[in-house]
C-alpha positions as CSV (number, residue, x, y, z in Angstrom):
1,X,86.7,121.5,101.9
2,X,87.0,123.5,98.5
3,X,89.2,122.2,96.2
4,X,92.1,124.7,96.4
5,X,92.4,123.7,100.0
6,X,92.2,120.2,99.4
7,X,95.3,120.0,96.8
8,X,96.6,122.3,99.7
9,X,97.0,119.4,101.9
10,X,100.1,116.8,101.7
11,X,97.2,114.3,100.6
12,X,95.8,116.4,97.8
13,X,99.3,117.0,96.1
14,X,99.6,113.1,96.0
15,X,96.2,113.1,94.6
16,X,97.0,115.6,92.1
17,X,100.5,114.3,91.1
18,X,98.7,110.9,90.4
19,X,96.6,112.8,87.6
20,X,99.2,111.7,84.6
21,X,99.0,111.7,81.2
22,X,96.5,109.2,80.0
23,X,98.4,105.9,78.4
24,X,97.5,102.6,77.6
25,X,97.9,100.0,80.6
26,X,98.3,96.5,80.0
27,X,96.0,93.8,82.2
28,X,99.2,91.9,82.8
29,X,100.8,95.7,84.1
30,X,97.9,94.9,86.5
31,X,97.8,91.6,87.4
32,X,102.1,92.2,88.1
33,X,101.0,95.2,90.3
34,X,98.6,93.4,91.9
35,X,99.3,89.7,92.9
36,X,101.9,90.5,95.0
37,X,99.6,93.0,96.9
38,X,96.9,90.4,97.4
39,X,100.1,87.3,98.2
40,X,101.4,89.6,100.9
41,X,97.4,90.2,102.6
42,X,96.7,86.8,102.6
43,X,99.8,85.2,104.5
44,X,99.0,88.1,107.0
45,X,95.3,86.1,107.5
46,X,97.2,82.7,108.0
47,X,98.7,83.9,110.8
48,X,94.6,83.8,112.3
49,X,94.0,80.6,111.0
50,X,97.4,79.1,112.3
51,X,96.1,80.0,116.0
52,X,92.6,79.1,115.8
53,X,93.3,76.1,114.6
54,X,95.6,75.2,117.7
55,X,93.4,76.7,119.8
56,X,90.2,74.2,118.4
57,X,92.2,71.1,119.1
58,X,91.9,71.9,123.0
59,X,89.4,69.7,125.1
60,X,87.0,72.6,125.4
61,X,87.6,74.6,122.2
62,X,84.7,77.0,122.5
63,X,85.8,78.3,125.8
64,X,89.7,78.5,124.6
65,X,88.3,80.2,121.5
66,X,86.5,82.4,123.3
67,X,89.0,83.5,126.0
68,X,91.7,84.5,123.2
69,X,89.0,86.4,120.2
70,X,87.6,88.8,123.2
71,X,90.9,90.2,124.1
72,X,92.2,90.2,120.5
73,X,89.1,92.3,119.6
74,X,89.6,94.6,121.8
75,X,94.1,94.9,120.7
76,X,92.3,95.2,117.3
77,X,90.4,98.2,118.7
78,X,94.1,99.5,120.6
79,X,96.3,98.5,117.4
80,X,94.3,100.9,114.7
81,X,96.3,104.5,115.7
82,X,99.4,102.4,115.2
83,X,98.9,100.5,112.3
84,X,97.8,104.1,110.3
85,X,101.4,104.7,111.0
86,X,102.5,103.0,107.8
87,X,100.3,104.9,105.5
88,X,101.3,108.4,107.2
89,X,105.0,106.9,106.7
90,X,104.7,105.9,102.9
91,X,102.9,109.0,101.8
92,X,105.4,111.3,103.7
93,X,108.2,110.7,105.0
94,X,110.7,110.9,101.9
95,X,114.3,112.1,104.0
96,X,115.8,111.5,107.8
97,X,114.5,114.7,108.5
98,X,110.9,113.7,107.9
99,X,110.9,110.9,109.3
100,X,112.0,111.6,112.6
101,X,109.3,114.4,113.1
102,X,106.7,111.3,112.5
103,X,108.9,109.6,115.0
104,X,108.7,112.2,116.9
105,X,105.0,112.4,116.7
106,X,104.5,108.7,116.9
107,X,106.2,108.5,120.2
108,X,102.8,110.3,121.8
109,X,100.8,107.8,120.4
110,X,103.3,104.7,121.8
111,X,102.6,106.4,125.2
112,X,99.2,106.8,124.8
113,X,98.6,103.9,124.1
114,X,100.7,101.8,126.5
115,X,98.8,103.4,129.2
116,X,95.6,102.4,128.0
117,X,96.6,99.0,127.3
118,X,98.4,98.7,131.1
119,X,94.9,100.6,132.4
120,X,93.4,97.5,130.8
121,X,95.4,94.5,131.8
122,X,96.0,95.7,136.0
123,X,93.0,97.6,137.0
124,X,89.5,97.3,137.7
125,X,88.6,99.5,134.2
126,X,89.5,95.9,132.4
127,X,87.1,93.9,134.3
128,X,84.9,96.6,133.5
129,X,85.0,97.0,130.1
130,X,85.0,92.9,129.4
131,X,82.4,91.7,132.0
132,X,80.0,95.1,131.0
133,X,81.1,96.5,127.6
134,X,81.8,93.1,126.2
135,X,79.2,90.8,128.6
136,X,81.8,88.1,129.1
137,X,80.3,85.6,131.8
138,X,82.7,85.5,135.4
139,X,84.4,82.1,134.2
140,X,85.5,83.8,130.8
141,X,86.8,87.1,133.1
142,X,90.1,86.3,134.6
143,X,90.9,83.9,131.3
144,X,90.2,87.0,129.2
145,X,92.8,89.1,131.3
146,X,95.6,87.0,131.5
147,X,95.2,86.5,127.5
148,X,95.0,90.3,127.1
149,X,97.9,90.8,129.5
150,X,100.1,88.7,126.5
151,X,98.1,90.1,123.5
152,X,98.3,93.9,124.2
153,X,102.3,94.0,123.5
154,X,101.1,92.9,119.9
155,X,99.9,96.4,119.3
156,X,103.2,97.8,120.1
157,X,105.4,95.7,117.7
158,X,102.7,96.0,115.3
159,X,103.1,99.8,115.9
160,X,107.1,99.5,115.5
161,X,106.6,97.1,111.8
162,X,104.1,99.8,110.3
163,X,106.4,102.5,110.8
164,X,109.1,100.9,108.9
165,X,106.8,99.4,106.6
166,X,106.5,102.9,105.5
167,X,109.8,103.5,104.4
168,X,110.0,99.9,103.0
169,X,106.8,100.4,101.1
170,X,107.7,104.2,99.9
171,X,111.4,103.0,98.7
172,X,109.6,100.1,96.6
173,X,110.8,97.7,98.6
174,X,107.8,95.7,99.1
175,X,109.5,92.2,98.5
176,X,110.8,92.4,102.6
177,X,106.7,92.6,103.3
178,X,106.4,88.6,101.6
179,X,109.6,88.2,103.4
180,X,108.8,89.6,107.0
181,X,105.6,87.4,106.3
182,X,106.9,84.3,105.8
183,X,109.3,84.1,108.7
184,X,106.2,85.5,110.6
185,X,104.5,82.1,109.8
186,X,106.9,80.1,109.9
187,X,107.7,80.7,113.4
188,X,103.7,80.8,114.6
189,X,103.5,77.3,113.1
190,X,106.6,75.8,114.5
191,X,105.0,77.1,117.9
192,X,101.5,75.7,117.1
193,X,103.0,72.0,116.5
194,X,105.1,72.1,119.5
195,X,102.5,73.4,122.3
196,X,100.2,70.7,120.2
197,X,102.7,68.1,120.5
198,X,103.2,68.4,124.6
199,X,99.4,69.4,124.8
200,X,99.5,72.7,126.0
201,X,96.8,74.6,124.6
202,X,94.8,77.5,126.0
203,X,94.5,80.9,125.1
204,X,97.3,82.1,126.5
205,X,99.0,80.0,124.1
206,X,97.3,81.5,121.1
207,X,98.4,85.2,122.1
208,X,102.1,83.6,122.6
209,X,101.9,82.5,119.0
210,X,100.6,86.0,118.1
211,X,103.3,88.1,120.3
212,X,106.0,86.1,119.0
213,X,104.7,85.9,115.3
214,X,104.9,89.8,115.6
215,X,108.3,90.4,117.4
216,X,109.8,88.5,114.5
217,X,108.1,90.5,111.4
218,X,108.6,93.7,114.1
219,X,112.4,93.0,114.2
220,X,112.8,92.1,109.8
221,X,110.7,95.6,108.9
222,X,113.1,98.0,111.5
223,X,116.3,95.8,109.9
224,X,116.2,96.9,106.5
225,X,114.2,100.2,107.5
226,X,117.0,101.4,109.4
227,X,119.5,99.7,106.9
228,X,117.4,102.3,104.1
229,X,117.4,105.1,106.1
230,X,121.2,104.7,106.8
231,X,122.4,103.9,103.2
232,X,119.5,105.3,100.6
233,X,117.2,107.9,102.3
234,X,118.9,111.4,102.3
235,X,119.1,113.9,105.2
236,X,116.8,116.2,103.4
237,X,115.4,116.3,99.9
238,X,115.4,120.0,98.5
239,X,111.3,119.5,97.3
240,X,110.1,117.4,100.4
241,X,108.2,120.2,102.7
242,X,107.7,117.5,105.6
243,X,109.6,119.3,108.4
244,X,107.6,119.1,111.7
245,X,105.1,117.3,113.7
246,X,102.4,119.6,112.4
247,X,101.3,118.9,109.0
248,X,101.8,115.4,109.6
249,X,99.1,115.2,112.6
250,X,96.8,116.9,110.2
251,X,97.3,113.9,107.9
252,X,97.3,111.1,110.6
253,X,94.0,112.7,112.1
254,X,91.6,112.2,109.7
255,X,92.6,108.5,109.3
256,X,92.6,107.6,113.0
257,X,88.9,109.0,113.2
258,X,87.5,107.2,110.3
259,X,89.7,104.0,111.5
260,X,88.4,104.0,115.3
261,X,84.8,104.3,113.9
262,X,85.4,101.1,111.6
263,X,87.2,99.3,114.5
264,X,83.9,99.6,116.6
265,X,82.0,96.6,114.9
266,X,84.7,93.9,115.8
267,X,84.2,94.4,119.6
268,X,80.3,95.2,119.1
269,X,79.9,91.9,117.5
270,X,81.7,90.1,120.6
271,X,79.7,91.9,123.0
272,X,76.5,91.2,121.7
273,X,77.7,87.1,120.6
274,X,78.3,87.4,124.1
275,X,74.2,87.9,125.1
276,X,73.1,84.6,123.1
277,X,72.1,81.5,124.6
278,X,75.5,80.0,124.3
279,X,77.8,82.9,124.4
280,X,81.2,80.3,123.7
281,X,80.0,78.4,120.7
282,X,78.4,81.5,119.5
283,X,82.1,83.7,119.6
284,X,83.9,80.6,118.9
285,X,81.9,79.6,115.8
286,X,81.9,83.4,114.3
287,X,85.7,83.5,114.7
288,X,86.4,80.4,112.9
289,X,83.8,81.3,110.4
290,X,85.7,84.8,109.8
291,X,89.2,83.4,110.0
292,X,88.8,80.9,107.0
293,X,86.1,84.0,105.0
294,X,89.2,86.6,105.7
295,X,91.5,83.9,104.3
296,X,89.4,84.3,101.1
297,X,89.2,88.0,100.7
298,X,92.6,89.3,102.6
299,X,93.5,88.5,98.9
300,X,91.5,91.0,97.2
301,X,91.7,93.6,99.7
302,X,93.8,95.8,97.7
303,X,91.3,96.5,94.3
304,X,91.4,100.5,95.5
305,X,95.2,100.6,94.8
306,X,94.4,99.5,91.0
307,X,92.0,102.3,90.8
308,X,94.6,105.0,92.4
309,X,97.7,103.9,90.8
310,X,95.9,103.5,87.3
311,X,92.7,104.4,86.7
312,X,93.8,107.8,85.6
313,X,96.3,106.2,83.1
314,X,93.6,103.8,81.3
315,X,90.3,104.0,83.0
316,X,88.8,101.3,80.7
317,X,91.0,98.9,81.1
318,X,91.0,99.3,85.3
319,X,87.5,99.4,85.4
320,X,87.1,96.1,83.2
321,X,89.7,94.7,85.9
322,X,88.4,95.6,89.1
323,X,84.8,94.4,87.9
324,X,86.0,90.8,86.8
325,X,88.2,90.5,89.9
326,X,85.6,91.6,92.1
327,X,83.7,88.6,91.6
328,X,86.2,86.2,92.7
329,X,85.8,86.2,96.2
330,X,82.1,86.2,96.3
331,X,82.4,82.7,94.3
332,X,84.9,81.2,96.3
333,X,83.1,82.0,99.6
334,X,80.1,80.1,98.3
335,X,82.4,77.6,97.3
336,X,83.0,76.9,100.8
337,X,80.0,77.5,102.0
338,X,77.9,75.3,100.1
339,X,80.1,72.3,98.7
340,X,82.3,69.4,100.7
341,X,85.4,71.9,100.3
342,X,84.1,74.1,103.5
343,X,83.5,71.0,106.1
344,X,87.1,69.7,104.6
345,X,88.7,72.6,105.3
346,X,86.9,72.9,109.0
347,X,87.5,69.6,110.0
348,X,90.9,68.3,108.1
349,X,92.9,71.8,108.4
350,X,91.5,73.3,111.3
351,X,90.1,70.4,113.7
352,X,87.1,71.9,114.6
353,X,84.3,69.0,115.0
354,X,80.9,68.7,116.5
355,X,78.5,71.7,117.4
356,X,81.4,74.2,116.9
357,X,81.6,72.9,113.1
358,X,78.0,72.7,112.2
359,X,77.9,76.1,113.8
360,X,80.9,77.4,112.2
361,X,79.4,76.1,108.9
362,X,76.4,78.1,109.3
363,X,77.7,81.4,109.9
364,X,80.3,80.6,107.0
365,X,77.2,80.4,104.3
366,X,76.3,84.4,105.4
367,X,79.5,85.5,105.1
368,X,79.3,84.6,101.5
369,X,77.4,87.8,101.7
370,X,79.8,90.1,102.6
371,X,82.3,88.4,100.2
372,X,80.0,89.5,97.7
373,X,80.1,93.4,98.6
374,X,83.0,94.0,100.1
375,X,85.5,94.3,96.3
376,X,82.5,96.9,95.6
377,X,83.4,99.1,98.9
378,X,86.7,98.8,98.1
379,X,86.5,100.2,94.5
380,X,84.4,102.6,95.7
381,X,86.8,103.5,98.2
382,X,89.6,104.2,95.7
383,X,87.2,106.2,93.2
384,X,86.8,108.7,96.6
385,X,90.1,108.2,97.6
386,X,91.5,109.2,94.2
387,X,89.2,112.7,93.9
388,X,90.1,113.6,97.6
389,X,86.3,113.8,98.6
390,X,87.3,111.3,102.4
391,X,84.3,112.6,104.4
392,X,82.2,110.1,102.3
393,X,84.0,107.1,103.8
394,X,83.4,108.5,106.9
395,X,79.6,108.8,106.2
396,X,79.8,105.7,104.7
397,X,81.3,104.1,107.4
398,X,78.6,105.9,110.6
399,X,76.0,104.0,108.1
400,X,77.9,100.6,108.2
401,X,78.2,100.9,112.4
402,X,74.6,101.9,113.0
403,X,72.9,99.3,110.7
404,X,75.4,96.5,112.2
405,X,74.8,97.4,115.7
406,X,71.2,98.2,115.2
407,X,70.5,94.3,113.5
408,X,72.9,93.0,116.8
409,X,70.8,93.9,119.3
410,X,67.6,93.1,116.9
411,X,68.2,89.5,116.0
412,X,70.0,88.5,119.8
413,X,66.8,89.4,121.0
414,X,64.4,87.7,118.6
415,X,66.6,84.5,117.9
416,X,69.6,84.2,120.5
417,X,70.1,80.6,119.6
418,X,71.3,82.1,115.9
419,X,74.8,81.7,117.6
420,X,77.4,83.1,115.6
421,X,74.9,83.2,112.3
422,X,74.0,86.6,114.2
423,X,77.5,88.4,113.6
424,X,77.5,87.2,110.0
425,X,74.2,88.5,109.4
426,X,74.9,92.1,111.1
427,X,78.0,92.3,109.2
428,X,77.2,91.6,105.9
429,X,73.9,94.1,105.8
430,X,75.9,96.7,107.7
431,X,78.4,96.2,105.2
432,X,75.5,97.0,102.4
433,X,74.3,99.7,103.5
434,X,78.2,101.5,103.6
435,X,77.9,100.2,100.2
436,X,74.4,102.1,99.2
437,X,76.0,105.3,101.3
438,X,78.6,105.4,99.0
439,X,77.2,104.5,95.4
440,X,74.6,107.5,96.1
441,X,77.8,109.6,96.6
442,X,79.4,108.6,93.1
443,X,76.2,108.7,91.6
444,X,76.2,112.6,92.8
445,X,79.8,113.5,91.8
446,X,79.3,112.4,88.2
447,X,76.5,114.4,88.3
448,X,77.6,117.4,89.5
449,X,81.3,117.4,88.8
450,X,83.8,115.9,86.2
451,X,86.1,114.3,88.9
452,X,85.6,110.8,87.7
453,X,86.7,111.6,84.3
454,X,89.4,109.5,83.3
């Protein structure tokens, strides 16, 4: 795409009006920009830990565990079109009139993908895809459905919250986010205690949790979207060109592509945990392991925003930011990896106890890996992000799937009794390489071109 054509588009004008004058930023400008970025990410990850810790106080945790992650991989997989709904939102919709083409547009993809998600739950395509796609055993088949059958209205709420996240997030609202959040959790735990308190706990329990957790958040963000579209957003803004379904597909299209090829590696993971010698403690261990990792770097998920929203004010002083932050999470990943804190935290906060913790414990050491790399995809995303040059996450990101899929199938054949250890593993190196994929692409640009210039 040349350049002319790429400031064409609705996302190259945002590029382009981001390009200020250069001034000097302050680290506390960042750090105020910031926390409450990485706050806001990381009560989102409790919500996971909230339900898998219920779910490991059943009687046969690894089964439970197991029943509810396969079906929430695949609502991950169902969720993505929906969830891009809030960065299509915040980046254009700016009047009434805007906004209802995307609603407009959005209600195709609601349709969509209902249908798949009823396709799933009450035909034979969903013991397909879960006893062949995913290689779930017959005792983990009609568990898995009846889970799924709960789990797949999550995607639609979630759907409804990210499109009024949008207008929360592009009116600088952002507080009702934290808010949303916390009476999200709040809920999900005061569920957790009581179905632990009368000892009802399977996975259908766990996708309750979820459902409700989401109907609640669903409800706050159309509340005081609604409330901003009624008493703040204008009918039409003279400058706003936004008029149609049209140029907003041709925003939302690159996205979903890019976001369907990085939702791929959840579910490939699941189906090929499901191939090793014990396919429960295997799935069960790598979804503890990633719940309490996630917990750890949900919080530092958002370093491309500092190198968007500043790095073409004072590229010195975001640079020196990003590179300390981007440490962090590494550090405290091997923290609980390799000291007491880790088995405290399995065993105190989240009850998981014999094979499943020295399991769990295992596969949480690897992911120290990908702690380690993923702030540096991240900052690398917002350097591409910030020129315009996409199609190299996109590369990037076909590097990431086949190197993870490739090592799946590699290491469940040579050690299956690797259990969960075998996810981490994948991950973290398919991870790397989407890292190498897209350092040779910056190397190139500053090279060839002056677009990283502060």
């Amino acid at each position: 795409m040349s350049e002319q054509s790429e400031l064409a588009s609705p996302s190259g004008k945002a590029a382009a009006k981001q390009q200020q004058p250069k001034q000097v930023v302050k680290t506390s400008q960042l750090l105020s920009f910031f926390l409450p970025l990485g706050l806001s990410s990381t009560l989102v990850t409790i919500s996971h830990v909230i339900i898998n810790s219920t779910l490991a106080r059943a009687p046969n945790p690894e089964f439970i565990i197991a029943s509810y992650a396969i079906p929430l991989s695949f609502t991950t997989l169902t969720e993505r079109p929906l969830i891009l709904l809030r960065q299509t939102c915040s980046a254009l919709v700016r009047d009434r009139v805007s906004f209802r083409a995307l609603s407009n547009m959005s209600l195709y993809i609601f349709a969509s993908i209902i249908l798949l998600c009823l396709l799933i739950a009450y035909t034979p395509l969903g013991e397909w895809v879960f006893l062949y796609l995913f290689g779930v055993d017959d005792a983990l088949l009609q568990p898995i459905i009846q889970v799924y059958r709960v789990l797949m209205f999550v995607a639609v709420f979630s759907g409804i919250r990210g499109l009024y996240h949008g207008i929360i997030i592009s009116n600088m609202r952002t507080k009702w986010l934290t808010i949303g959040m916390i009476f999200r959790l709040a809920a999900m735990y005061g569920l957790s205690l009581y179905f632990i308190h009368i000892g009802l706990i399977n996975g259908i329990v766990g996708a309750f949790i979820f459902l409700v957790g989401m109907m609640i958040e669903a409800a706050m963000a159309v509340w005081e979207g609604r409330k901003l579209l009624r008493k703040v957003i204008p009918e039409k803004k003279a400058d706003h060109p936004i008029t149609s379904k049209k140029p907003i597909f041709q925003f939302y299209r690159p996205l979903l592509f890019s976001s369907f090829l990085a939702a791929i590696i959840g579910p490939a993971i699941n189906a090929m945990l499901g191939k090793t010698s014990n396919i429960e403690l295997a799935i069960a261990s790598f979804s503890i392991a990633t719940s309490v990792n996630m917990l750890v770097l949900s919080f530092f998920s958002y370093l491309h925003q500092i190198i968007l929203n500043f790095y073409r004010k004072d590229a010195q002083t975001s640079k020196r930011f990003v590179f300390i932050v981007a440490w962090i999470p590494g550090i405290l990943s091997c923290l609980l990896g390799f000291t007491a804190i880790g088995p405290f935290i399995l065993t105190h906060v989240m009850g998981v106890s014999g094979d499943l913790l020295t399991a769990s414990l295992h596969t949480l050491r690897i992911l120290a890996l990908f702690s380690l790399i993923f702030p540096w995809i991240d900052i690398c995303n917002g350097y591409i992000m910030l020129i315009g040059q996409t199609k190299a996450m996109f590369r990037s990101q076909v590097m990431n799937v086949i190197t993870t899929v490739t090592l799946l199938v590699v290491f469940v054949f040579l050690a299956p009794g690797w259990n969960g250890m075998i996810g981490a593993i994948a991950q973290s190196l398919g991870l790397l390489a989407e890292l190498v994929v897209l350092l040779l692409f910056i190397r190139s640009l500053k090279k060839d071109s002056a677009y990283l210039s502060p």
